[in-house]
N, C-alpha and C positions, 0 to 999 in steps of 0.2 A: 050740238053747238059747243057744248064742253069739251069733246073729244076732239073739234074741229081747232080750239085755242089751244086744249094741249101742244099739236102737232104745230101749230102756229111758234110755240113757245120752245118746243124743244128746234126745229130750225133755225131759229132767234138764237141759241145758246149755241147750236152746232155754227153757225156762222162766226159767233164773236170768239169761239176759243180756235174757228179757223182763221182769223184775224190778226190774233193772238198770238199763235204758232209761225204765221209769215212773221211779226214784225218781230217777233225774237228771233227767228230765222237771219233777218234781214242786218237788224240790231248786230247777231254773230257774224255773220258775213262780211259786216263793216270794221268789227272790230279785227277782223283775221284781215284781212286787206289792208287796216293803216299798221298791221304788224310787219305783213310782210313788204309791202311799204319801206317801213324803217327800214328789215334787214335788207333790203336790196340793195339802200341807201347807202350804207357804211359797205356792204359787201361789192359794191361799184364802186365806191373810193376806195377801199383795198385796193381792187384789182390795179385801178389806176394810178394807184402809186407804186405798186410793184413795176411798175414799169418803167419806172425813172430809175434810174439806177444809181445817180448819183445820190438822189433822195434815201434810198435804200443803203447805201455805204455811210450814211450821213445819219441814219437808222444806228444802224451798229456799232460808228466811234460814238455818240449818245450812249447806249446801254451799255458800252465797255468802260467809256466815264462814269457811270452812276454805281457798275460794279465796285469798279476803283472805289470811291467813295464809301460805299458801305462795308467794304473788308480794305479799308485803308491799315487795320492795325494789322491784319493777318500778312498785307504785301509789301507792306514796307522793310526793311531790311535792319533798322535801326530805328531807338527813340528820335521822337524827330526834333524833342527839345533837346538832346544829351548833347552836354560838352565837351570835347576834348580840345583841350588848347594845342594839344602835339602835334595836329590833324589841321590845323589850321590853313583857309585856302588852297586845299590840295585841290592837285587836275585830276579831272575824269580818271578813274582805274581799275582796279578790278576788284578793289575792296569798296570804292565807292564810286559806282560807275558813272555819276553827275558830278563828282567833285565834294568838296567840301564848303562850309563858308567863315567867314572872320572867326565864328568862336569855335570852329571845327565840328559841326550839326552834318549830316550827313544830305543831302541837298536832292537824293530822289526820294529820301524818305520824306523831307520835307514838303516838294512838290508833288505826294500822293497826298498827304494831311490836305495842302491848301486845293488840291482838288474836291476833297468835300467842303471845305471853306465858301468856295465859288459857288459849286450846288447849291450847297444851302441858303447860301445867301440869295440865288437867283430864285429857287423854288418859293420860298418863305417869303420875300421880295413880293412874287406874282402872285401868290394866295392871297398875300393884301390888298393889290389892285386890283387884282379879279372881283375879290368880293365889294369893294368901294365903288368899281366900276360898274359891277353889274347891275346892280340895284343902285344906282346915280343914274346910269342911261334906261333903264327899265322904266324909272319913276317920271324920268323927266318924257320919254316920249308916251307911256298909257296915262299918265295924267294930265301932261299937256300945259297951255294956259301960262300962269305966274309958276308953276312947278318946273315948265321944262324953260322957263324962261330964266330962274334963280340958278338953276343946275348950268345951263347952259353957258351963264357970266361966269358961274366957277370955272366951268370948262378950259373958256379963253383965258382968264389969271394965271392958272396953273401953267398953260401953255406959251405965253406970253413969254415966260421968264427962260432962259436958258437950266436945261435942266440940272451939269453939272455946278454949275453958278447957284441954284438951287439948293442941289445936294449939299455944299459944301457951308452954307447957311447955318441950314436946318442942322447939320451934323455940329456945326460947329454950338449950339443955341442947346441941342442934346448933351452934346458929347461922345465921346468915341464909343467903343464897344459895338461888339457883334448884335445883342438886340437892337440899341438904339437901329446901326445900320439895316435890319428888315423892315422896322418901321419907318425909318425915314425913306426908304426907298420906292416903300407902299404902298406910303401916301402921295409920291412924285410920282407915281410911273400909273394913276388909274386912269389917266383925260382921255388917252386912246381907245381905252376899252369901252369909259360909257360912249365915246362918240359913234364907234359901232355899233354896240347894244342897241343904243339911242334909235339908230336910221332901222335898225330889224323888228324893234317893234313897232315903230311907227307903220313901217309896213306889213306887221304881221297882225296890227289892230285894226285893220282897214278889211283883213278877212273874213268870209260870213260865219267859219266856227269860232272864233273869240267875241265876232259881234253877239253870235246867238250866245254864246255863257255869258256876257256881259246883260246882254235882256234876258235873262231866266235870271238873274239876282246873284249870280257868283260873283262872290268877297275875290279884290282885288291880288290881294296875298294867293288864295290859290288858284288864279287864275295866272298870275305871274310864275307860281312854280309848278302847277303841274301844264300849264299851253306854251309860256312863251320862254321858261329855260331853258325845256327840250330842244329847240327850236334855236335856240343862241348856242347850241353845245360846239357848233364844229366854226364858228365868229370864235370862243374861248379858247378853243383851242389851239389854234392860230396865233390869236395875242397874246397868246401866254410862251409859246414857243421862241414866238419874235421878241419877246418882250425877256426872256432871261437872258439872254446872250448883253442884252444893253447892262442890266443889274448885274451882273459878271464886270463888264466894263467900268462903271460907275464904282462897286467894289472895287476893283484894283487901282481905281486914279483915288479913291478917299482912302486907300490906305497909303497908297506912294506918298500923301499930302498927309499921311501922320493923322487924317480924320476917321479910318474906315478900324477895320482889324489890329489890335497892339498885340506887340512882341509880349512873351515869346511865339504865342501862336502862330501859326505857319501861313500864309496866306502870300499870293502870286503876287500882287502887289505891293505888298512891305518887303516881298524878298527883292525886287525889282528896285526898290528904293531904299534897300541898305547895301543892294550891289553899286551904288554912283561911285562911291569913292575907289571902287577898286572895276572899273567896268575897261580901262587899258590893259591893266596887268589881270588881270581873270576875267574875261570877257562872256566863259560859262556861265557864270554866274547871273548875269540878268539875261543873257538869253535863251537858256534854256525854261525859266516860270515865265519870260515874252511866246517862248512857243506854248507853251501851254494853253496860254490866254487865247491865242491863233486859231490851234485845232478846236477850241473848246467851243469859242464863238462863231466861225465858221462852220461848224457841224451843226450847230441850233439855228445859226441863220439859212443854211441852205435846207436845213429840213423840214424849217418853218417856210420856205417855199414851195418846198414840191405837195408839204401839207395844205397849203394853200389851192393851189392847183388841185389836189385829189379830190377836195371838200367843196371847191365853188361848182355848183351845178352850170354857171356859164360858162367855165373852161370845159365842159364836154360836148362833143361831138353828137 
């Protein structure tokens, strides 16, 4: 009888550590599948955006801007504040191949400076909205209720108002300066992002694996950064794309208006708005920081298109 429970007992043990071994087996299996998963994901939007080609040229004046910008001291040719009175207004030539301006500054060293100008302003701009939006549309669609109802009236407010009308407010209520301009722009440019956020968790809370970590007792915080950020990453990246080329914009009409970037600093939009008095007789002079402004925001806007396209799973085939 005792030999007979033994053998009862060790079946009993060889069963549950065979049990055991499937559902870690199973456990591993799943985890290696939502890996590969992912990498298919991002490795199918590559693919498919290498295939736009405009998207891809629009790839590379992007990263030939951002070089600019960060070895702006090494490319420029001259200090970009230095005066020389002698120099004053010169045309395009082969000592200053942009020209000169009123106080004799040399005019492509100045439009590489305000190339990081506009960068930074866009980049630092979107970090702000990004993070206001993301966690505004996160909070208002997982918690729902009076949460996504108070986010929501914020929503409309902000939108309501004409944005440079806006800007020119807040700027005006700050003050001028390059920080004030990241945060005031920050805080105006987040409506769009939590509106998306907003509609991806609604529909990504309606899932049966956020329902199930929701009924096992997962704290809302990590439930938000490690389920549903991943999952908004290629929504941010999009709005943040689309969204610098406008903060580019917005910078150059608050400096042309005397609200954004102050002299001497170099910036496309104050160079734009100290060229009026002289835009007949040197016409370089604001058109060349207006092209700037063109290739600058036309390469973020059509990239943040074909981005758009590589990343929505309903543009594929």
């Amino acid at each position: 009888m005792a030999l007979f429970s033994s053998d009862k007992n060790d079946r009993r043990t060889q069963e549950a550590e065979r049990v055991a071994t499937e559902a870690t087996a199973a456990i591993a299996a799943e985890k290696a599948a939502g890996k590969k998963r992912a990498q298919s994901y991002w490795a199918v939007s590559w693919n498919i955006f290498k295939k736009n080609k405009l998207g891809m040229v629009c790839l590379v004046v992007v990263a030939l801007l951002v070089l600019v910008a960060i070895f702006a001291p090494l490319l420029a040719p001259y200090d970009p504040d230095a005066q020389e009175l002698t120099n004053m207004l010169k045309a395009p030539s082969a000592a200053h191949l942009f020209g000169t301006d009123e106080y004799g500054r040399d005019l492509l060293s100045r439009v590489i400076y305000g190339c990081r100008i506009s960068l930074s302003v866009g980049v630092a701009s979107q970090a702000i909205a990004l993070l206001i939006g993301f966690f505004a549309g996160v909070c208002a669609g997982y918690f729902g209720g009076k949460v996504d109802s108070a986010i929501s009236f914020a929503i409309q407010v902000f939108s309501s108002f004409p944005f440079l009308l806006f800007a020119i407010v807040v700027m005006f209520a700050m003050g001028p300066g390059l920080v004030n301009l990241y945060v005031a722009l920050g805080l105006l440019g987040w409506t769009s992002t939590a509106r998306l956020v907003r509609g991806d968790v609604m529909r990504l809370k309606g899932s049966e694996y956020i329902q199930s970590c929701i009924l096992s007792g997962g704290k809302p915080m990590r439930i938000i950064l490690k389920h549903l950020l991943p999952n908004c990453i290629s929504t941010l990246i999009v709005v943040s794309t689309l969204g610098i080329p406008s903060a580019i914009l917005s910078e150059a009409s608050l400096s042309f208006l005397g609200l954004g970037v102050q002299p001497p600093m170099s910036s496309w939009g104050q160079m734009i708005s100290a060229s009026q008095p002289y835009i007949q007789t040197c016409t370089y002079y604001s058109v060349i920081p207006g092209i700037a402004i063109i290739i600058t925001v036309m390469a973020f806007n059509l990239l943040g298109d074909a981005l758009r396209d590589a990343l929505d799973p309903k543009m594929r085939s």
